[in-house]
C-alpha positions in Angstrom: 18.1 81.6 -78.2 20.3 79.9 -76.0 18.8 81.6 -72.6 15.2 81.0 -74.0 16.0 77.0 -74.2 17.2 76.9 -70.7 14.3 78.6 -68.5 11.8 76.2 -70.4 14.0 73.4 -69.3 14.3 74.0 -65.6 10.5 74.0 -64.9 10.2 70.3 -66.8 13.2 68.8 -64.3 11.8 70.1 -61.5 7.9 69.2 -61.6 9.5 65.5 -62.7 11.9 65.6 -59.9 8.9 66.7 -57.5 6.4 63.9 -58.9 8.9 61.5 -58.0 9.5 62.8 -54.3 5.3 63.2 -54.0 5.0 59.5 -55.7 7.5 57.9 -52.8 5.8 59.8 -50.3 2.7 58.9 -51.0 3.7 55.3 -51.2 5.5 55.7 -47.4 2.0 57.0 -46.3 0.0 54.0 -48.1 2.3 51.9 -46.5 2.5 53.0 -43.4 -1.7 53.1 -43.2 -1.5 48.9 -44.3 0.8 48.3 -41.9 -0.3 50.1 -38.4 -4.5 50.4 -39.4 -5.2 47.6 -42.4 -3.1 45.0 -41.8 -2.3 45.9 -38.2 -4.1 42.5 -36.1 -1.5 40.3 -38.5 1.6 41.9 -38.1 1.0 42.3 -34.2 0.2 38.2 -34.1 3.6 37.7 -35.7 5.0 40.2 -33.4 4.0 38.1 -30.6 4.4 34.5 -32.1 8.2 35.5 -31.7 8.2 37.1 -28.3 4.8 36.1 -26.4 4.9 32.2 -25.2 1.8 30.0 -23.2 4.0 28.3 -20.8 2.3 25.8 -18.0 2.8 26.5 -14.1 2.7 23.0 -12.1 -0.1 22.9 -9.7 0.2 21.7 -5.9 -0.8 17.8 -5.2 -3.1 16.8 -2.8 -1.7 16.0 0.7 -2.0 12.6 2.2 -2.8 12.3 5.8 -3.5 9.9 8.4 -7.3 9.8 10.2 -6.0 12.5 12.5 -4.4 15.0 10.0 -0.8 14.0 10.4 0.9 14.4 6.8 2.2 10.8 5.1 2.7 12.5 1.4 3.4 15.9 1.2 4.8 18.1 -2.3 7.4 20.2 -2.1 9.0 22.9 -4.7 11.9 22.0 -6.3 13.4 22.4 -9.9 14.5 21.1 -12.8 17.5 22.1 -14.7 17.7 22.1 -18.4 19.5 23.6 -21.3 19.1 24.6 -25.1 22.3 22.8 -26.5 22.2 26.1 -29.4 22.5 28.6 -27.0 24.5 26.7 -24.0 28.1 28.1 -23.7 29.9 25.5 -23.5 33.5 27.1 -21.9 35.1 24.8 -19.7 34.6 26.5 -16.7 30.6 26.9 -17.1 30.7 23.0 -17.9 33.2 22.9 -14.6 31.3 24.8 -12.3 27.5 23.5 -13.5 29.1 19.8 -12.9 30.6 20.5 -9.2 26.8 21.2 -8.8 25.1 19.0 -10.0 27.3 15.9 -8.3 28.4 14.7 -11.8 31.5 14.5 -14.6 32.0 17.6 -16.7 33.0 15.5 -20.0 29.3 13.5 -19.4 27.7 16.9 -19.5 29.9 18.1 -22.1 28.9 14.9 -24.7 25.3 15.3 -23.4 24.7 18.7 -24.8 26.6 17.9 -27.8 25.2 14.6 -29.0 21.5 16.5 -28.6 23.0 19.5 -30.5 23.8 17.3 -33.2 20.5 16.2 -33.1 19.0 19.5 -33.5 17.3 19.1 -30.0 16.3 22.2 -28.7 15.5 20.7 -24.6 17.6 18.7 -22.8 17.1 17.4 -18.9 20.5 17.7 -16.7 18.9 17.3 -13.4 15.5 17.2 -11.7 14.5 17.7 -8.4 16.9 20.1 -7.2 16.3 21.6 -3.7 15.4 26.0 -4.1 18.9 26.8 -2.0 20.7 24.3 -5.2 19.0 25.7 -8.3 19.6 29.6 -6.6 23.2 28.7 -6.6 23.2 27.4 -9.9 21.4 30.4 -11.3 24.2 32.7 -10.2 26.5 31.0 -12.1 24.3 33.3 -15.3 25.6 30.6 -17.9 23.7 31.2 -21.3 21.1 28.9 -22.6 20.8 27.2 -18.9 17.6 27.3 -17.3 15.4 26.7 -14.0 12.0 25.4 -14.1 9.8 24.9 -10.9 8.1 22.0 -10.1 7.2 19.4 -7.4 8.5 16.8 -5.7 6.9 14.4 -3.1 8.2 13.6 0.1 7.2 11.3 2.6 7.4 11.8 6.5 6.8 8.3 7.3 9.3 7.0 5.0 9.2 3.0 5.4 6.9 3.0 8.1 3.6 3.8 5.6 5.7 3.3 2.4 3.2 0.3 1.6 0.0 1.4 2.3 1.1 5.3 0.8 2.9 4.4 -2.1 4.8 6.7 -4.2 5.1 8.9 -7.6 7.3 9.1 -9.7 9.9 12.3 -11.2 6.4 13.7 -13.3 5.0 13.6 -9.8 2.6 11.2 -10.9 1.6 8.1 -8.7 3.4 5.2 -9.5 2.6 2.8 -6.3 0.0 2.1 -3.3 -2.9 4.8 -2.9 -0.4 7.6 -4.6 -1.5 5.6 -7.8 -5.1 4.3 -7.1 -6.4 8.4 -6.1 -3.9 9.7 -8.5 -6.8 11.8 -10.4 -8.0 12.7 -7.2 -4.4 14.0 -5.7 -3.6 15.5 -9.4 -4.2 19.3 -9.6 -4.7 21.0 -12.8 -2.0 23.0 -14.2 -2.4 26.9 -14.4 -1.5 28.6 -17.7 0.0 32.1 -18.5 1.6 34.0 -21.4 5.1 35.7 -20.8 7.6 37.5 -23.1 10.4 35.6 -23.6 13.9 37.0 -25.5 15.4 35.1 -28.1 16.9 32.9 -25.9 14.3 31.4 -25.1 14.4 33.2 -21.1 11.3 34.8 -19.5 11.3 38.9 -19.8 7.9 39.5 -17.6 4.4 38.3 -17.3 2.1 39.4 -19.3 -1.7 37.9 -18.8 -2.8 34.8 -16.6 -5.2 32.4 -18.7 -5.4 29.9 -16.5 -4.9 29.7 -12.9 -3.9 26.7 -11.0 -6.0 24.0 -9.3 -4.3 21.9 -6.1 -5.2 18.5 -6.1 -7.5 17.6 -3.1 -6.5 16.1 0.2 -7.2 12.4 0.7 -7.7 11.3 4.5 -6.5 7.7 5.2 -8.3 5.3 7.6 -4.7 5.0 8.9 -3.6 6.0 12.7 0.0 6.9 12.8 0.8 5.7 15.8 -0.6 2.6 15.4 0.6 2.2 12.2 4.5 2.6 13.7 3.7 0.5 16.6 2.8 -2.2 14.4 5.7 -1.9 12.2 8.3 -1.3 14.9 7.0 -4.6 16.3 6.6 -6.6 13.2 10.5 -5.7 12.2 11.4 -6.7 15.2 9.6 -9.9 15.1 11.0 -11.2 11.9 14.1 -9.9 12.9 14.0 -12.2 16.3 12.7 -15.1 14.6 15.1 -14.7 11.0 12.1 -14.8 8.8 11.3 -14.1 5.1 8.7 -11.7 5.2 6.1 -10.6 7.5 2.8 -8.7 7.7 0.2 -7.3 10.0 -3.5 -5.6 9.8 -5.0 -3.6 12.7 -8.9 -3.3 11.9 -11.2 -1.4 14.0 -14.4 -3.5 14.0 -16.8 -1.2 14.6 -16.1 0.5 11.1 -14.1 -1.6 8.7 -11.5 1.1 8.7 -8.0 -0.4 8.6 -5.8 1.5 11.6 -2.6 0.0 10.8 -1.3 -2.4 7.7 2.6 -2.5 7.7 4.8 -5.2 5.7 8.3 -6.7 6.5 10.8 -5.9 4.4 9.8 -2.9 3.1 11.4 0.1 1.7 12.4 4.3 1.5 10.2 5.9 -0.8 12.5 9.0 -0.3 15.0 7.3 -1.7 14.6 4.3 -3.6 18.2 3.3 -4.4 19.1 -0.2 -4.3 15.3 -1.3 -3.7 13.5 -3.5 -6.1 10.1 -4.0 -7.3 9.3 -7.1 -5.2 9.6 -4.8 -2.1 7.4 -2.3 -3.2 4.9 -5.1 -3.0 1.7 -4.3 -0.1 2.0 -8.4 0.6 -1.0 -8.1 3.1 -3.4 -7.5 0.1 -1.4 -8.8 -2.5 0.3 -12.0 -1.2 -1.7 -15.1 -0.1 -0.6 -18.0 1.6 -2.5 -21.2 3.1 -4.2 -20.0 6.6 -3.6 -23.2 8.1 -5.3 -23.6 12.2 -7.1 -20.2 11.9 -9.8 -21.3 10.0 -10.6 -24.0 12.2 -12.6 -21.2 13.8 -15.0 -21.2 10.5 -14.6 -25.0 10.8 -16.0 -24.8 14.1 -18.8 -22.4 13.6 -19.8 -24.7 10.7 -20.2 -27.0 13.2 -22.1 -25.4 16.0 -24.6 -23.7 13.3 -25.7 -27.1 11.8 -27.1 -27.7 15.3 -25.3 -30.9 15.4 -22.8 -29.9 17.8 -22.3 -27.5 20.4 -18.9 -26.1 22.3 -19.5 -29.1 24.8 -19.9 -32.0 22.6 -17.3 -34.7 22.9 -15.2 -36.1 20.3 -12.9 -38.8 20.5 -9.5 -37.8 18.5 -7.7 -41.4 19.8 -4.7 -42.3 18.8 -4.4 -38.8 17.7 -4.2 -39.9 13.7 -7.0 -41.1 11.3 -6.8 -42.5 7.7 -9.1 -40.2 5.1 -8.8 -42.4 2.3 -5.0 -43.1 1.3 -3.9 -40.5 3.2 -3.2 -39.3 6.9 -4.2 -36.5 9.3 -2.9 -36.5 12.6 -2.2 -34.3 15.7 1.2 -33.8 17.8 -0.4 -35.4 20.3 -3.1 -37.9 21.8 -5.7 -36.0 22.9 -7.9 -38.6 23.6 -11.6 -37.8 24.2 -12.1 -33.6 23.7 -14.9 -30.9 23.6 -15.4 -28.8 20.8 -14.0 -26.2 22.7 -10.5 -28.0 23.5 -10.5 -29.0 19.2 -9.7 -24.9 18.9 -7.6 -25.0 22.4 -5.4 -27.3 21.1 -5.6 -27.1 17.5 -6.8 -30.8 16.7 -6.3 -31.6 13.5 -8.2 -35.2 13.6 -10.9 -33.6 15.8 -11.6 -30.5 13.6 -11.6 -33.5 10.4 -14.0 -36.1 12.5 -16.7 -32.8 12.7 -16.3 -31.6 9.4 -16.6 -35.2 7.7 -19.6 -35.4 9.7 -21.5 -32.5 7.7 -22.4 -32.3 4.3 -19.2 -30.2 2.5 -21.0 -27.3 1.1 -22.2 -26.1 4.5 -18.2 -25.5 5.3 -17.6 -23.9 1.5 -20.7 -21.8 2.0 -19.7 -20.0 5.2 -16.4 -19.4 3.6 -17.9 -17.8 0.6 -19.9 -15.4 2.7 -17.1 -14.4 5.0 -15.3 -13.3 2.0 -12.8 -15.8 0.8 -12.0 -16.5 -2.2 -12.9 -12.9 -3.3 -11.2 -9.4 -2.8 -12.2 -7.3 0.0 -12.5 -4.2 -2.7 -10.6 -2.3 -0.6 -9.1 -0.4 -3.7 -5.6 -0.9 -3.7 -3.9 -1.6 -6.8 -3.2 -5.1 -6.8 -5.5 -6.7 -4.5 -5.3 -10.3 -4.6 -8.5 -12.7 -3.9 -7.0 -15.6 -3.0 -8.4 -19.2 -4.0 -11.2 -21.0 -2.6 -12.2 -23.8 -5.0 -15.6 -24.7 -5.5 -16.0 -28.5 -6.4 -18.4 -30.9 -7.9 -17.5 -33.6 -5.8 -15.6 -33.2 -2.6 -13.6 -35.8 -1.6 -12.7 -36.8 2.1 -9.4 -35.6 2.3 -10.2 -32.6 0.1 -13.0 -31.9 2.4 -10.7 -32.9 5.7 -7.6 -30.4 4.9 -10.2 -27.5 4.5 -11.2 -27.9 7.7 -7.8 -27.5 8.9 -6.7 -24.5 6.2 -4.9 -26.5 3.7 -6.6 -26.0 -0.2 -7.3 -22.3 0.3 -5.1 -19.4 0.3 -6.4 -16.0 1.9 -4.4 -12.3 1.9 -4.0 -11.2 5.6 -6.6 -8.5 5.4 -9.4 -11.2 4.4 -8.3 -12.9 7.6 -8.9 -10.0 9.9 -12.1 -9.0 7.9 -13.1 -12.7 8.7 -12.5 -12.6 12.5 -14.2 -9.3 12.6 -17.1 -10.7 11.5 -17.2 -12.8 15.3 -16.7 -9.6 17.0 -20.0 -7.9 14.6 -22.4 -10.4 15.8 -22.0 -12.2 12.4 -22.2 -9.1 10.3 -19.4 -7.8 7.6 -18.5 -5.2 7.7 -16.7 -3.8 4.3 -13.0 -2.5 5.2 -11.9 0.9 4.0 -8.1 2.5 3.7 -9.8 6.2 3.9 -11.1 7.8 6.9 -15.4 7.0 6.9 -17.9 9.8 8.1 -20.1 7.0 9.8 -20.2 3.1 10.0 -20.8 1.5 6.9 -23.9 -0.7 6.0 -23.0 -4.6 6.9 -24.5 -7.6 5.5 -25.5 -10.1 7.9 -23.3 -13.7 6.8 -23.3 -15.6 10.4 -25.6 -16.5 12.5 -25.6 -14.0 15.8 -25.9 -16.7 18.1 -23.0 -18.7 16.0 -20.9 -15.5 16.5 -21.0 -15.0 20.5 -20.4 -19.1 20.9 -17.5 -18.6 18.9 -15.9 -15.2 20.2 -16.5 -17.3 23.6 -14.2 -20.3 22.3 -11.6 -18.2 21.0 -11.1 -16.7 24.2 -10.5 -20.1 25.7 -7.6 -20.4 23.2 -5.4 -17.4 25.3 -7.2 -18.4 28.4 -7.2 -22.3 28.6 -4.2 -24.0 30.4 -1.9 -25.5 28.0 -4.0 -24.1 24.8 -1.8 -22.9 22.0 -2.7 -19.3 22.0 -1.4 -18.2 25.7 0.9 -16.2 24.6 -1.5 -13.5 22.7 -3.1 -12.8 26.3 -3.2 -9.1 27.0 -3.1 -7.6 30.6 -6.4 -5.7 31.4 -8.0 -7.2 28.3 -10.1 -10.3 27.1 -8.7 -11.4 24.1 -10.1 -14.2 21.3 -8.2 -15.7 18.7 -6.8 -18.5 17.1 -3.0 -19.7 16.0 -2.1 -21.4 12.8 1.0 -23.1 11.4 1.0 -23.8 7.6 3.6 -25.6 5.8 5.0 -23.8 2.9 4.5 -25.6 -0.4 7.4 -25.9 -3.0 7.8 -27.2 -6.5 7.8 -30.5 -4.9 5.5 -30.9 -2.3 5.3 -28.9 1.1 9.1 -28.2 2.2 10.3 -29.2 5.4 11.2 -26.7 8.1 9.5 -24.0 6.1 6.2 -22.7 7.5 3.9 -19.5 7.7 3.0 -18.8 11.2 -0.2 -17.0 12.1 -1.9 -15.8 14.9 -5.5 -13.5 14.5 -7.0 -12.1 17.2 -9.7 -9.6 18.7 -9.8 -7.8 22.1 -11.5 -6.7 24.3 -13.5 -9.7 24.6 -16.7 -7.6 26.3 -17.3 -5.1 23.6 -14.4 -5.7 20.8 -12.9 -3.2 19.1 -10.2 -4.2 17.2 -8.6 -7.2 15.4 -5.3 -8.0 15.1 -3.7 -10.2 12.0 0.1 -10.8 12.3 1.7 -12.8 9.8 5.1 -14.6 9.6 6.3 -16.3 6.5 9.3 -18.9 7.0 10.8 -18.1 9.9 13.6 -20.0 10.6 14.9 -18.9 14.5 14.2 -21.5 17.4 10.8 -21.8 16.7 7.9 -22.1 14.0 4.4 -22.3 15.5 1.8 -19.5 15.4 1.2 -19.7 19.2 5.1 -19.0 19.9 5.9 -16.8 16.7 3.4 -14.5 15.8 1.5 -14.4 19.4 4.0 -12.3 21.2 4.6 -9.8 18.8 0.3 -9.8 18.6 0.3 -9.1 22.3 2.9 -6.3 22.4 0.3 -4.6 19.1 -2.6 -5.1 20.5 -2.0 -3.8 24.2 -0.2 -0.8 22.5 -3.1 0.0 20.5 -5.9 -0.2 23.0 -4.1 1.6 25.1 -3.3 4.5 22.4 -7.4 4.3 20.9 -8.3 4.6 25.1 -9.8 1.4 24.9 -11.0 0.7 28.9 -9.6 -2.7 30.5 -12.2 -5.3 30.6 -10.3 -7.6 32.7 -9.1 -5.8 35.8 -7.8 -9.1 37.7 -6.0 -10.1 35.0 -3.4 -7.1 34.9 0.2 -8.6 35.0 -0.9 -12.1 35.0 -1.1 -12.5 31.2 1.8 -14.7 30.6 -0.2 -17.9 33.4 -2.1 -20.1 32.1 -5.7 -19.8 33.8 -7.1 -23.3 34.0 -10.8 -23.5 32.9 -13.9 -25.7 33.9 -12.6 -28.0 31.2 -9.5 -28.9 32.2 -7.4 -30.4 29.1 -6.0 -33.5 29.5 -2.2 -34.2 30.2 -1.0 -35.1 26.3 0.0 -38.2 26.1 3.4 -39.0 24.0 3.7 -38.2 20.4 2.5 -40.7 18.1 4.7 -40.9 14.9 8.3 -39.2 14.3 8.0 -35.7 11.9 10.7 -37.9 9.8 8.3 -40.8 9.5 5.9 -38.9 7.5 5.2 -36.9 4.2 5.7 -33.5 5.2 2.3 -32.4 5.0 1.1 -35.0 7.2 3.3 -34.3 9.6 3.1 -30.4 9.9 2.7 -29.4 13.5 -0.8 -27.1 12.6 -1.0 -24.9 15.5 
């Protein structure tokens, strides 16, 4: 009985044992079939979510050159070093090490990373632009959760010699200042993309697939000649240096195109290194600073004159006893002229004689041909910042309104508008628009002066460096025919115009025979020995403008003239010995008594 029971019991454990063994198999298999053929595309996708990352590559920005392919912005690799505060070690000889690098204090490091820790940041910055031969040191030191990412950093060959006209970016590599900012989509490349396995650390294993490759930015070509554009600056420092000025400025246009060759301010800055500079010399101040042109737009004063038909370069004009009342108030020269040409009004820079003409003609025919030389408005050249200046439109002129016009007082120009303006005598009376960027071909002008207007006056304006005793003899250029015209414009304050503060000007265009550039220098306040346009800003336009001719291969037009440029060369009209000074500077308001030449 006993041995009966147990064989029918053995059979029943074993098929329930066996049921149980097939059941979990079975179940294995089932789950082994969701997971690598059902459910497969969802469990690889969460596979990857924690190992596969899209991370960005920077792309290359566009170089900037000059017309002739010299580089004035160029990118370079560097990196960026940053940390995950979770996974940093923080042992105090990493933090030691890492900081001898870097070129700062271990414990600001140290409260860095754990202040962001706190914070549950995962990112944190130590240092950016780090040279390649740096950031391979600072890999070696293999300190967990520290990390190397490349990027780009702009650098500038020219440093403060095109730091105005180039601008710069900033750390993103994004254009902060100058043309850097106004082509910044056009410099921009666009960012390549790629997917990489990276460890739980957060570091890169390998490269898996490229999704996007990278796009450099393009190349912009700048109107700009290099060594013009250090000839002019090397000069212009030295000039405000010499004559302990404020501030200074100077535009180099080539006429036949519009295309600025040279724009340089004084002081200026590093934009490789920016410490210790401020804002207010990052300013471009010859497109975004204006100032009252005094004596140079007696040249527009003139030409008003000639093209009413009223007047031409010999007409006579008696400026005795070298003042005249406009109302309540006074105009008057240095000097007594006495009875003067048209022409010797510009040679000597007659304040009462410019007046006398202009008073003589209805007031809008002198707004008018300001307008259409461009005054008043902004050249569109397209740099950030472009100023228009002021020229005020009236209802009713009055005399002395009209009067200090004539003689650049009540308008205030930017010193490219100025050189665009003179060009506009060496063009036959068409202007031309200016351009920063290299130009394919000569632009389209629009006619805004009379042709015939235009050759009288490039004529008269040579008599200004040519004319014994005229006030622009210093701007004379050996080999060359040179126009142009000085000015001296008192400086207004919160009171009034200041005394013994002035900006001195002189604007002129060589050669004479078939011009091809124009020169603007500007000085603001300059408080050495002297203060006129003819003595300040004439020499240093002289030293610029025989420099540049000579680097464009500009032929000599005036053969006989070569090393004689400093004599005066008396002309057909002689001027008359000046008689002596009328009224004290001290005996007059300021303005009144502002030597304008």
């Amino acid at each position: 009985m006993k041995r009966t029971f147990h064989i029918s019991f053995i059979p029943w454990r074993f098929y329930l044992l066996l049921s149980v063994i097939l059941l979990v198999v079975f179940g294995l298999i089932a789950r082994l079939v969701d997971l690598t053929i059902l459910n497969r595309g969802f469990l690889q996708h969460q596979g990857d979510v924690r190992v596969l990352r899209v991370v960005s590559t920077p792309a290359f920005r566009g170089m900037i050159t000059d017309r002739n392919g010299y580089p004035l912005a160029v990118s370079t690799s560097v990196y960026s070093i940053w940390v995950n505060p979770h996974d940093f070690v923080t042992a105090t000889d990493n933090i030691k090490s890492l900081s001898l690098l870097l070129g700062t204090k271990p414990g600001l490091i140290q409260a860095q990373i754990q202040h962001d820790k706190a914070k549950h940041h995962e990112f944190i910055y130590l240092k950016r632009g780090v040279s390649p031969e740096l950031a391979e040191r600072i890999k070696k030191l293999k300190i967990p959760g520290l990390f190397l990412q490349e990027e780009y950093k702009r650098y500038y060959p020219e440093a403060e010699v095109a730091a105005h006209v180039v601008g710069f970016t900033n750390v993103d590599d994004k254009g902060q200042e100058g043309l850097e900012l106004t082509y910044n989509q056009w410099l921009t490349g666009t960012s390549g993309k790629k997917m990489v396995v990276k460890d739980r650390l957060g570091r890169s294993i390998s490269d898996v697939q490229l999704m996007q490759e990278q796009k450099p930015g393009s190349d912009l070509v700048l109107s700009m000649d290099r060594r013009i554009q250090y000839l002019a600056y090397r000069e212009l420092m030295e000039g405000v240096e010499k004559n302990v000025a404020a501030s200074g400025s100077i535009v180099v246009l080539d006429v036949k195109t519009g295309e600025i060759l040279a724009m340089v301010n004084q002081p200026s800055f590093n934009p490789n290194n920016r410490v210790g500079h401020n804002s207010d010399t990052y300013r471009n101040r010859a497109v975004t600073d204006t100032f009252e042109p005094g004596s140079t737009i007696k040249a527009f004063s003139i030409a008003t004159a000639l093209d009413s038909g009223k007047f031409n370069p010999d007409s006579q004009v008696d400026t005795a006893p070298g003042w005249m009342r406009v109302g309540r108030s006074l105009v008057r020269d240095e000097h007594d002229n006495g009875t003067i040409s048209i022409a010797q009004i510009l040679q000597l820079s007659s304040n009462v004689g410019v007046t006398k003409v202009i008073l003589s003609l209805p007031p809008e025919q002198l707004y008018g041909l300001l307008h259409r030389v461009g005054f008043g408005e902004t050249t569109n050249v397209g740099f950030p910042g472009e100023q228009g200046g002021s020229l005020v439109k009236r209802t009713e002129w009055k005399p002395f309104a009209v009067a200090t016009l004539a003689f650049g007082y009540g308008i205030s120009v930017t010193p490219l508008q100025l050189a665009q303006a003179y060009s506009i005598f060496a063009n036959k009376g068409m202007k031309l628009p200016t351009s920063l960027l290299k130009l394919d071909k000569s632009p389209i002008g629009e006619r805004v002066m009379d042709p015939k207007v235009a050759a009288e006056m490039l004529a008269l304006l040579e008599t200004v460096t040519t004319a014994k005793g005229a006030t622009g003899n210093h701007a004379r250029v050996p080999g060359y025919r040179v126009a142009g015209k000085t000015g001296t414009a008192g400086i207004a304050g919160a009171h009034g115009y200041e005394k013994h503060r002035f900006t001195s000007s002189f604007v002129g265009i060589a050669p004479v025979t078939n011009p091809r550039l124009v020169v603007a220098v500007i000085i603001h306040d300059p408080q050495g020995k002297y203060h006129l346009g003819g003595t300040v800003s004439a020499p240093i336009f002289e030293k610029i403008m025989e420099g540049a001719l000579r680097i464009l291969n500009v032929p000599p037009d005036n053969i006989d003239d070569v090393g004689q440029a400093k004599e005066a060369v008396p002309l057909k009209q002689a001027i008359a010995t000046p008689q002596k000074k009328m009224l004290s500077d001290s005996e007059l308001d300021p303005f009144d008594s502002a030597s304008d030449r």
